[in-house]
Residue frames relative to the residue before (quaternion, step in Angstrom):
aa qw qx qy qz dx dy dz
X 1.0000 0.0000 0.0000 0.0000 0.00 0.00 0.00
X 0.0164 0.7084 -0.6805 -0.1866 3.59 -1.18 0.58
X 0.5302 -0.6200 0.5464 0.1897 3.50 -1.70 0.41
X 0.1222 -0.6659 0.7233 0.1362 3.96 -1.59 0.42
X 0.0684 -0.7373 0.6620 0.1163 3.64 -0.66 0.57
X 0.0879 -0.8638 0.4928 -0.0571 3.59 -0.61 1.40
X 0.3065 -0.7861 0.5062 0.1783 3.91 -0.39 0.67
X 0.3164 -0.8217 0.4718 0.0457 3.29 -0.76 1.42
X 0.2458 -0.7248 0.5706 0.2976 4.07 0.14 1.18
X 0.7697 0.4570 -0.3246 0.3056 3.45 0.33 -1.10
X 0.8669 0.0957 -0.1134 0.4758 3.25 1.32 -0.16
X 0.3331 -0.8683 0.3353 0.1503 3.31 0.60 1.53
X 0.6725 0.6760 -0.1796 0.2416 3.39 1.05 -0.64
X 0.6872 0.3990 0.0505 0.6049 2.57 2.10 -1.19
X 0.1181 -0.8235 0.5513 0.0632 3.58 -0.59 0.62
X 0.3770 -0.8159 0.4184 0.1309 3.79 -0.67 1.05
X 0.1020 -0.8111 0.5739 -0.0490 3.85 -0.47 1.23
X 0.0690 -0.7134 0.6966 0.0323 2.82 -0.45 1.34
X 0.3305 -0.6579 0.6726 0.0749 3.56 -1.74 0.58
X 0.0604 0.7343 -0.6720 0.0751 3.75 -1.17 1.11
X 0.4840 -0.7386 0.4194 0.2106 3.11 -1.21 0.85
X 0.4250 -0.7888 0.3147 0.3132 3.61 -0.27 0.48
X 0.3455 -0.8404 0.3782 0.1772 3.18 0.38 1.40
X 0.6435 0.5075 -0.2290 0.5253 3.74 0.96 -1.06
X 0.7789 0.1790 -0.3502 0.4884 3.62 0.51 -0.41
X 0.5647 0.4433 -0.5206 0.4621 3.84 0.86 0.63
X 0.5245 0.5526 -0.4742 0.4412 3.50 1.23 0.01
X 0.5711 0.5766 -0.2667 0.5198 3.57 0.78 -1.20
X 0.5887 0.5469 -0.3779 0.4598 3.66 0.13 -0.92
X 0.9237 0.0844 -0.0642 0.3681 3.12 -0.57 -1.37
X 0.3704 0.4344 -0.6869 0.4497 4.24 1.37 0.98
X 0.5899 0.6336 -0.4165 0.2778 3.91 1.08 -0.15
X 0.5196 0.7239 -0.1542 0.4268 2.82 1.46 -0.95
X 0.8182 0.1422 -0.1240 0.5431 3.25 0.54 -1.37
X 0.4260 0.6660 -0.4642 0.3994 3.46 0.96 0.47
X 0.8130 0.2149 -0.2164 0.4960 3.23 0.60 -0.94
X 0.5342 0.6341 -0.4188 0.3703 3.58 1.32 0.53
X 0.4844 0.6241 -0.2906 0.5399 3.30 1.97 -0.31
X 0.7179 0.3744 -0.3300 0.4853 3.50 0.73 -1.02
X 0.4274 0.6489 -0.5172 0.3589 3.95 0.84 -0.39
X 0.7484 0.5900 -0.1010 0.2855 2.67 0.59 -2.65
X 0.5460 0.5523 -0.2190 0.5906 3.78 1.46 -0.77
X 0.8013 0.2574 -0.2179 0.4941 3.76 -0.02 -0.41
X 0.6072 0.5434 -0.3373 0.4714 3.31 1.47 -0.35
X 0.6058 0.5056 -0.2986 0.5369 3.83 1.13 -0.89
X 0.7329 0.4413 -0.3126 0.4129 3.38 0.62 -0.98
X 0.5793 0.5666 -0.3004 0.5031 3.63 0.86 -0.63
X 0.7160 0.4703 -0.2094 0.4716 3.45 0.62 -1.41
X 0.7365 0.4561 -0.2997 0.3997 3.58 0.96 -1.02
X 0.6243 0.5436 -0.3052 0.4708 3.74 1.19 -0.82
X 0.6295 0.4895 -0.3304 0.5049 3.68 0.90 -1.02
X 0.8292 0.1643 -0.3206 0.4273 4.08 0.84 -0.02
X 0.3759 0.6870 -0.5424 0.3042 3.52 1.15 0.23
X 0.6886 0.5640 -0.3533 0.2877 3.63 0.76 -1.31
X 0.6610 0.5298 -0.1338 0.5143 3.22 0.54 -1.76
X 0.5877 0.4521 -0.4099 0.5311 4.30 0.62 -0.62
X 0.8352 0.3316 -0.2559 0.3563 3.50 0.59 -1.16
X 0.5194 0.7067 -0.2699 0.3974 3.20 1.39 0.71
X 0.4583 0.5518 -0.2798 0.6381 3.18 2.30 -1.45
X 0.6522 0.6775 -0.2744 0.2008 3.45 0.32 -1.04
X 0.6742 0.4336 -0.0820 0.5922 3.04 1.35 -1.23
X 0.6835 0.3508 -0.3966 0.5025 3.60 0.60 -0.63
X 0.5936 0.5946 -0.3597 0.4059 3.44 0.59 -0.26
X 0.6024 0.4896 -0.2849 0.5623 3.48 1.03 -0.79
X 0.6886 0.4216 -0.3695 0.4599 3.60 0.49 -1.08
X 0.5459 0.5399 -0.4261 0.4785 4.04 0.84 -0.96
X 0.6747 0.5913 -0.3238 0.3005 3.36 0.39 -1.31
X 0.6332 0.3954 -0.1958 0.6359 3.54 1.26 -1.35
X 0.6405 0.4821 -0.4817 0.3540 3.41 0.29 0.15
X 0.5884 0.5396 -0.4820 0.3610 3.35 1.07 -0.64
X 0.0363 -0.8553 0.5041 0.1138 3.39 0.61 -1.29
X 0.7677 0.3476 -0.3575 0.4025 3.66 0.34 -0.81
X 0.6725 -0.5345 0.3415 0.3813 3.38 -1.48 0.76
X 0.6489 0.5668 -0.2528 0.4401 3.88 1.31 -0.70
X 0.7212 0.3720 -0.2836 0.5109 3.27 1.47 0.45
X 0.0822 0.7003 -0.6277 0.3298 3.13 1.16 1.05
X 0.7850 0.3610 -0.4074 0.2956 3.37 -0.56 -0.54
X 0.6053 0.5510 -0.3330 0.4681 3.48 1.14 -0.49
X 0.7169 0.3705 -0.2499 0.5351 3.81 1.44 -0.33
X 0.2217 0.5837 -0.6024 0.4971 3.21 1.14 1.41
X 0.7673 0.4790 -0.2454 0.3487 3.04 0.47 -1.73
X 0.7166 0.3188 -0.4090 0.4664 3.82 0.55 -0.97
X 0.4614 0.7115 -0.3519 0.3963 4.14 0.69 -0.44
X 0.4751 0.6182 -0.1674 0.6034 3.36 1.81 -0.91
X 0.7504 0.4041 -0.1232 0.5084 3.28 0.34 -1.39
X 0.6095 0.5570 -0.2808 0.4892 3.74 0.45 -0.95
X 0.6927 0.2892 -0.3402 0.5664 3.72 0.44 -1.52
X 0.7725 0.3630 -0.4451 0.2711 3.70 -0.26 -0.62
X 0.4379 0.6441 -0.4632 0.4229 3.45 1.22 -0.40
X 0.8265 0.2742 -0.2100 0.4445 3.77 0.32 -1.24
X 0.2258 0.7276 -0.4371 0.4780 3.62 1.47 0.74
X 0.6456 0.6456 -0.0470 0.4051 2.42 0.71 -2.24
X 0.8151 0.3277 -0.1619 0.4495 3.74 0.25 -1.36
X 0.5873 0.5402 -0.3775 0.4698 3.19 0.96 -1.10
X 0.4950 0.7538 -0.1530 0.4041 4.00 0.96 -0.28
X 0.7065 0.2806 -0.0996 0.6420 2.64 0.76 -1.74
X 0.5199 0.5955 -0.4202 0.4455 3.97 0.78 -0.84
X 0.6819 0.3881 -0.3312 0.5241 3.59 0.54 -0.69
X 0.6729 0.3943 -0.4851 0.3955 3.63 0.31 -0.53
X 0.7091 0.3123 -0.3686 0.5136 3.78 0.35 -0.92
X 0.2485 0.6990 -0.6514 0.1589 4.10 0.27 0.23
X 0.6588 0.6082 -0.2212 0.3836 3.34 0.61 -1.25
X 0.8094 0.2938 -0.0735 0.5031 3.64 0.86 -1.07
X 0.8179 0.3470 -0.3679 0.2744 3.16 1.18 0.12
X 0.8142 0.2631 -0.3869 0.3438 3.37 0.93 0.78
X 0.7185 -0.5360 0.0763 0.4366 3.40 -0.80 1.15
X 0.5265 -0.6535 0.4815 0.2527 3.38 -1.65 0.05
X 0.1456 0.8630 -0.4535 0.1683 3.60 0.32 1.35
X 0.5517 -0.6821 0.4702 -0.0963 2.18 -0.74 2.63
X 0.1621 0.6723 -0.6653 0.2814 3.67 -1.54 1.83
X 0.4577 -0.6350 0.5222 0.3384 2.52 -1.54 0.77
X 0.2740 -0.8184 0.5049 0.0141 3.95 -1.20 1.51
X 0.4357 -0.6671 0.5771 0.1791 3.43 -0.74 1.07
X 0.1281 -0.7503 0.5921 0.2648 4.15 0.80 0.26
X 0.4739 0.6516 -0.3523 0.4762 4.25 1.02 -0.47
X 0.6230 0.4322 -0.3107 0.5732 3.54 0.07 -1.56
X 0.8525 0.3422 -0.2834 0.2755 3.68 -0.12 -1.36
X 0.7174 0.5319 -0.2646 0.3637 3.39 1.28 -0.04
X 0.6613 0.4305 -0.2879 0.5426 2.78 2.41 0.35
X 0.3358 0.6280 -0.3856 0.5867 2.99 1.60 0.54
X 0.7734 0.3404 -0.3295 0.4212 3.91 0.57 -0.34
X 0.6434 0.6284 -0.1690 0.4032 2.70 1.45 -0.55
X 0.6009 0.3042 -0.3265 0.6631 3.46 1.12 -0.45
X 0.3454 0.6833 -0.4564 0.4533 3.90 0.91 0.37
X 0.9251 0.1308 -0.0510 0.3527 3.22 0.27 -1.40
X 0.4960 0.5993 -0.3265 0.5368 3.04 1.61 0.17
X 0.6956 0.2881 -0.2905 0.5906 3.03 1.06 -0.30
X 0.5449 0.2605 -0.5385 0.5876 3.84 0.70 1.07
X 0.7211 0.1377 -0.2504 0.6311 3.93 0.26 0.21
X 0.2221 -0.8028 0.5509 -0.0526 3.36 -0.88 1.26
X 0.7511 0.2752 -0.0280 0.5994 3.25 1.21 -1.47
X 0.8251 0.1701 -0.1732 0.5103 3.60 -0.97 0.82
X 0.7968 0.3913 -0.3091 0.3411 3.63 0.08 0.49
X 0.1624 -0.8089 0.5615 0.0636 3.43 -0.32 0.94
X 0.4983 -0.6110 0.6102 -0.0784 3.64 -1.73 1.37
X 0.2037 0.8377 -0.5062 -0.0221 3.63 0.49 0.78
X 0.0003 0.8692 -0.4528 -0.1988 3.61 -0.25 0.18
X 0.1734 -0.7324 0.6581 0.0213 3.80 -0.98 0.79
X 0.0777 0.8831 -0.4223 0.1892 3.75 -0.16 1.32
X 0.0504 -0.7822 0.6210 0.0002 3.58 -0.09 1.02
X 0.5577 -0.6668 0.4940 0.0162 2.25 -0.52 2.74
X 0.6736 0.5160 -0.3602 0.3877 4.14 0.34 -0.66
X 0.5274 0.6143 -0.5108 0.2889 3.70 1.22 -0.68
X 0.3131 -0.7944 0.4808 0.1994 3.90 -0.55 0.44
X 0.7321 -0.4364 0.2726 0.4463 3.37 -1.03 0.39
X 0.2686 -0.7722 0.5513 0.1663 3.49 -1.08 0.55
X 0.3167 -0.7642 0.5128 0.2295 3.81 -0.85 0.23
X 0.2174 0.7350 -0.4483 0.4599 3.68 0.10 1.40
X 0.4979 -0.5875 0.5846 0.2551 3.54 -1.54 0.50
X 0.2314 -0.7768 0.5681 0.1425 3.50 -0.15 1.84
X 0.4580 0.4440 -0.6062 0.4750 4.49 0.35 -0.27
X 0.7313 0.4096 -0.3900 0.3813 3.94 -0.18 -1.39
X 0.8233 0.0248 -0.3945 0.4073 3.94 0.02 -0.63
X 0.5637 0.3946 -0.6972 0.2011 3.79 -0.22 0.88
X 0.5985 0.5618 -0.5188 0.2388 3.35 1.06 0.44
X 0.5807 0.6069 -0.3447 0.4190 3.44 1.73 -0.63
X 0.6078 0.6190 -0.2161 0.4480 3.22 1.21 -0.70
X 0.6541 0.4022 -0.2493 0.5901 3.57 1.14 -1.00
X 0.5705 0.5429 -0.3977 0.4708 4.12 0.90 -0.52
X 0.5379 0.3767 -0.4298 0.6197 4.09 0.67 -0.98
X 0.8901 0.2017 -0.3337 0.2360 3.29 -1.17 -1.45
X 0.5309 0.6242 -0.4367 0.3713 4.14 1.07 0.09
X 0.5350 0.5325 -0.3746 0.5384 3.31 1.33 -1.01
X 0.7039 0.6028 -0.2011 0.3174 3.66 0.50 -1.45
X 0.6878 0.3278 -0.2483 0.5982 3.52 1.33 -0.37
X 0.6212 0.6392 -0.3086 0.3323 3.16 1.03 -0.11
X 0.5196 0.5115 -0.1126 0.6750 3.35 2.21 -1.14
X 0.5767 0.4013 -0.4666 0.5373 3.94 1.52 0.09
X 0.3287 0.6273 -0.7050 0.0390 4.03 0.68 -0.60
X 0.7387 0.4110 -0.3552 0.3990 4.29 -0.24 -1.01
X 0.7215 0.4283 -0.3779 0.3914 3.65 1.12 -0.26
X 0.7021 0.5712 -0.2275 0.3593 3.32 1.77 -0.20
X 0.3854 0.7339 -0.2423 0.5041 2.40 2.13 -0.40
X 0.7297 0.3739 -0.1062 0.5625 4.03 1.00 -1.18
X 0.6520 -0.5486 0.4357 0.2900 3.24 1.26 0.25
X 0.7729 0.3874 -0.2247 0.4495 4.16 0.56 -0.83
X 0.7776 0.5385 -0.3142 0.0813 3.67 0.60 0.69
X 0.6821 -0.6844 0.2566 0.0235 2.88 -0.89 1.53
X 0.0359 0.7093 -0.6939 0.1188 3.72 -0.39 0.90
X 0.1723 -0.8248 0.5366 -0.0449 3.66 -1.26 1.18
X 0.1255 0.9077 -0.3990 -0.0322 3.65 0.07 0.53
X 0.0028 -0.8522 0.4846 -0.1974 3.76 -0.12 1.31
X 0.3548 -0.7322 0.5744 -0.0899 2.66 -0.90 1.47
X 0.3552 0.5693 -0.7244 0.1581 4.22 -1.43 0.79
X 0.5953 -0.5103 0.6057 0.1355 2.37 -2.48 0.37
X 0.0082 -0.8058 0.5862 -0.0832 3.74 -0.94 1.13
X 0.2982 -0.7482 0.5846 0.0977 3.02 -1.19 1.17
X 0.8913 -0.0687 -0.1322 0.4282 3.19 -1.90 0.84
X 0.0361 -0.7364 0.5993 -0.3118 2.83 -0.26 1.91
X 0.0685 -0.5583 0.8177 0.1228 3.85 -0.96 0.64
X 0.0968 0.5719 -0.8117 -0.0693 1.89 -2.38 0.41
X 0.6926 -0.0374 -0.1300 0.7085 3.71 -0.60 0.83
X 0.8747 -0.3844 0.1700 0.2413 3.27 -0.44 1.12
X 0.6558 0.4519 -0.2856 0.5330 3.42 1.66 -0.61
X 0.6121 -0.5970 0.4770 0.2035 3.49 -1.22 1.08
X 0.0052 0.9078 -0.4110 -0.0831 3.77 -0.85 0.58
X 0.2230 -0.8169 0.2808 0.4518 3.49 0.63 0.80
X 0.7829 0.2955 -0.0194 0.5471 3.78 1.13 -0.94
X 0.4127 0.6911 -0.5895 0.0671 3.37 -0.32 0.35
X 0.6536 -0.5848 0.4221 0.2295 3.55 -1.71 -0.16
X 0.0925 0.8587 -0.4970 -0.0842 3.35 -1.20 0.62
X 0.5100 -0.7431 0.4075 -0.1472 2.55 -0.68 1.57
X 0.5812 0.7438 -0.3140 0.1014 3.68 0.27 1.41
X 0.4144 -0.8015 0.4079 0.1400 3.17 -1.27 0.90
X 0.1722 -0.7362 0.6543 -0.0133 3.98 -0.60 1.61
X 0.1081 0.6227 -0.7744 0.0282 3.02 -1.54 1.13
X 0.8886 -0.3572 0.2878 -0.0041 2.72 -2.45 0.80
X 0.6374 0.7061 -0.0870 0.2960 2.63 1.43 -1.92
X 0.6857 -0.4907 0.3054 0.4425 3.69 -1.62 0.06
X 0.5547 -0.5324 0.5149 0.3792 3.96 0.69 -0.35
X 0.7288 -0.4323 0.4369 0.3018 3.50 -1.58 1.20
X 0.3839 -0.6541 0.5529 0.3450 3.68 -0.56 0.19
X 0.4561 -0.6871 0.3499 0.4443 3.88 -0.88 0.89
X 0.5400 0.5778 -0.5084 0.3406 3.98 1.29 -1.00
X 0.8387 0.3032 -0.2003 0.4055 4.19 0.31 -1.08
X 0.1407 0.8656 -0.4396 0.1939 3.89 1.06 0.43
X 0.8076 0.1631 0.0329 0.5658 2.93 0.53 -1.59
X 0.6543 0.1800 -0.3701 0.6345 3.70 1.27 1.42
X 0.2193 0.6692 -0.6658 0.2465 3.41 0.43 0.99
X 0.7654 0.3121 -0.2880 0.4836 4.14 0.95 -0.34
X 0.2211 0.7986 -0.4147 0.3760 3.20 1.05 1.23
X 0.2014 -0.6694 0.5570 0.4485 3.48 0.02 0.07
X 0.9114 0.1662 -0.1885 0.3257 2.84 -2.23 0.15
X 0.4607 0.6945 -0.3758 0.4052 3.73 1.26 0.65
X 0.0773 -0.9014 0.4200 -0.0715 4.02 0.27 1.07
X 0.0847 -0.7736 0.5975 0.1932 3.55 -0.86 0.34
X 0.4132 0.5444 -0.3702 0.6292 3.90 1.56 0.35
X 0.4921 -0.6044 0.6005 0.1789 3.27 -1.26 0.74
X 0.6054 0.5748 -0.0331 0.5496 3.70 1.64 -1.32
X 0.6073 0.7192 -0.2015 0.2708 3.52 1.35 -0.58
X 0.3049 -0.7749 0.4509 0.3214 3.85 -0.14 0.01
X 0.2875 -0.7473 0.5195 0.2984 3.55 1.17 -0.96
X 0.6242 0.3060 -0.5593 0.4515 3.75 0.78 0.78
X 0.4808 0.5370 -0.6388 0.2692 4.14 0.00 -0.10
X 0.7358 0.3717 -0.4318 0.3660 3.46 0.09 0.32
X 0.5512 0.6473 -0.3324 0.4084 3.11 1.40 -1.21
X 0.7369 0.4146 -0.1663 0.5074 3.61 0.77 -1.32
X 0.4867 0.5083 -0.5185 0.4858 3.62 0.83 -0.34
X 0.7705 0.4106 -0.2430 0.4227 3.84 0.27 -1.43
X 0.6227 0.5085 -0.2799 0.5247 3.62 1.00 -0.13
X 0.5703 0.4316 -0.3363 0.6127 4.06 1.13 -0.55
X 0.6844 0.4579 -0.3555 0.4422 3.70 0.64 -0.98
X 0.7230 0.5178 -0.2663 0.3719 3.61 0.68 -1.13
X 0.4964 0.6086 -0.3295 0.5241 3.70 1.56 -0.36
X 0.6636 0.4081 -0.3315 0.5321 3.72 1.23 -0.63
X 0.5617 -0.5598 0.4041 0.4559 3.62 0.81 -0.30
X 0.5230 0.6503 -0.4065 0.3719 3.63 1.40 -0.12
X 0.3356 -0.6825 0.6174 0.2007 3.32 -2.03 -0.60
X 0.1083 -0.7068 0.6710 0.1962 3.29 -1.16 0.23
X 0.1558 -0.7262 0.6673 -0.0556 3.22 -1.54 1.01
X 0.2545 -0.8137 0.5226 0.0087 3.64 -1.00 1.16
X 0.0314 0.7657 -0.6423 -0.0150 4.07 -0.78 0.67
X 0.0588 -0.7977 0.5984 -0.0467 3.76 0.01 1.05
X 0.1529 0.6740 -0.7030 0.1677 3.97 -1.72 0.63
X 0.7461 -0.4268 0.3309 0.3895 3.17 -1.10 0.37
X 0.8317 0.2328 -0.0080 0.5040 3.57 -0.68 0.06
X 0.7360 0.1132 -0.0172 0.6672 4.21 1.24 -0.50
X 0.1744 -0.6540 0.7117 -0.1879 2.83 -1.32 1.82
X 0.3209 0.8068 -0.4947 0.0383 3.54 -0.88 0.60
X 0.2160 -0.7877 0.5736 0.0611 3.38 -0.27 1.18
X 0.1758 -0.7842 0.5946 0.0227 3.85 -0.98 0.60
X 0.0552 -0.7348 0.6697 0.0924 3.74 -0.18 0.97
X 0.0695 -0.7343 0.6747 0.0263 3.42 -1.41 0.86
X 0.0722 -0.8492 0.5165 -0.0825 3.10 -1.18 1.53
X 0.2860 -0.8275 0.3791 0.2996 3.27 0.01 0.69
X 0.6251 -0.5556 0.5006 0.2236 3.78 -1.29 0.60
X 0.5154 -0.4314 0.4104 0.6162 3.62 1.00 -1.41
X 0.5260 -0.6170 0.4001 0.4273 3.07 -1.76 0.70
C-alpha cells in the first residue's frame, strides 16, 4: 500500500487519506511467484518422471513374456487382458516422454525471428482447424531478433495457442472464433528479480469461455487440465521452454477473453 495525505478547506480539522495498492510490487510478487513455481515444477517432473519410467518399463516386459507364454489359441481371451496392460503401459510412457521432453534435448542457442515463429504456429493450427477460426495478427515489425532455442519457443507458443483453440471448439463450431497474436517491445521489465532494459511481449487473446475459476491459479501445474481429453503438461512445458530463456508466461482469463503474455527478455 502507498498513502496521499490531502488537506480539507472545507474542513480544517480533518485531513483526507486516501490508500492505493501497490500495483508494481504486487506485480513483482507474483512474476516471483511463478518463477520459482517453474523451477519446483522442473525438478518435480523430472524426479517424478525417472522414478516411473523404470519400473513401467519393466510391467511391460513381463507382460509381453506372460503374453508369449500363453500361446495357445484357447487363451485368447486371457490376451485381451495383458494387451490392456501393454496399451496403457505405452500411454503410460508416451507421458512420461512428454514430461522429461523439456530436459532431454540440448539448448541451442540462435539468432530468432520471434515472427517466423509465430507464423509457423500459425499455419500449424489453421491447418489443424481449417473451418471456423480466424488468426489475427498485430506485429511490430521493429521487435528485433531474439537469441534463444527457436524448436523450444514454437513449441511453447504452439502449446498456449492449441489449448486456446481448443477452449474455442463451440466458437468454431458457429464459425466466429478468434485467436490473436501480437507482438511489442517493453522496457524495464523484471523478471525473477533481475531488471531488464528490453525485453519482449508476446501475446495471445482468445474469444473463448475463460480458464475455469477452480484451476486458474494451477493451470501451470503439471498434469492439471480444464479438457476432460487433456494431459495437463502443454502449459506446464510451455512455462518451462520459456523459463530456460530467462522469460515468463503470465495468464488473465474471463468469460469471453483469455490472454496469456510470454515475456522475454532482449538482454540485461
Amino acid at each position: 500500500m502507498h498513502a496521499i495525505v490531502g488537506y480539507l478547506e472545507a474542513a480544517t480539522d480533518y485531513l483526507l487519506l486516501e490508500l492505493f495498492e501497490n500495483e508494481r510490487h504486487l506485480h513483482t510478487d507474483r512474476e516471483e511467484r511463478i518463477h520459482d513455481l517453474t523451477a519446483v515444477n522442473k525438478q518435480l517432473i523430472c524426479n517424478f518422471a525417472h522414478e516411473i519410467k523404470n519400473p513401467l518399463g519393466s510391467i511391460r516386459g513381463a507382460v509381453q513374456l506372460l503374453e508369449f507364454e500363453l500361446g495357445a489359441r484357447e487363451r485368447d481371451e486371457l490376451r485381451e487382458y495383458t494387451q490392456v496392460i501393454i496399451k496403457e503401459s505405452d500411454r503410460l510412457q508416451t507421458l512420461v516422454d512428454r514430461l522429461l521432453e523439456s530436459h532431454r534435448h540440448p539448448h541451442i542457442v540462435g539468432d530468432v525471428n520471434i515472427h517466423e515463429v509465430c507464423e509457423r504456429v500459425r499455419a500449424v493450427i489453421l491447418a489443424e482447424f481449417p473451418r471456423g477460426l480466424t488468426i489475427e495478427r498485430d506485429y511490430d515489425v521493429s521487435v528485433p531478433d531474439l537469441r534463444g532455442d527457436k524448436e523450444q519457443l514454437i513449441q511453447a507458443l504452439l502449446n498456449i495457442v492449441r489449448n486456446a483453440a481448443k477452449a474455442l471448439k463451440e466458437h468454431i463450431s458457429q464459425g466466429d472464433a478468434k485467436i490473436e497474436l501480437r507482438t511489442r517491445i517493453v522496457r524495464k521489465v523484471t523478471i525473477g528479480k533481475k531488471l531488464h532494459k528490453l525485453a519482449l511481449d508476446l501475446l495471445t487473446t482468445d474469444n473463448g469461455p475463460g480458464i475455469p475459476s477452480e484451476i486458474r491459479d494451477r493451470i501451470f501445474f503439471p498434469l492439471v487440465s480444464g479438457r476432460e481429453d487433456g494431459s495437463g503438461l502443454g502449459l506446464t512445458l510451455a512455462q518451462s521452454f520459456v523459463h530456460q530463456h530467462d522469460g515468463l508466461i503470465e495468464v488473465e482469463s474471463r468469460p469471453g477473453c483469455t490472454e496469456f503474455v510470454i515475456l522475454l527478455p532482449f538482454g540485461s
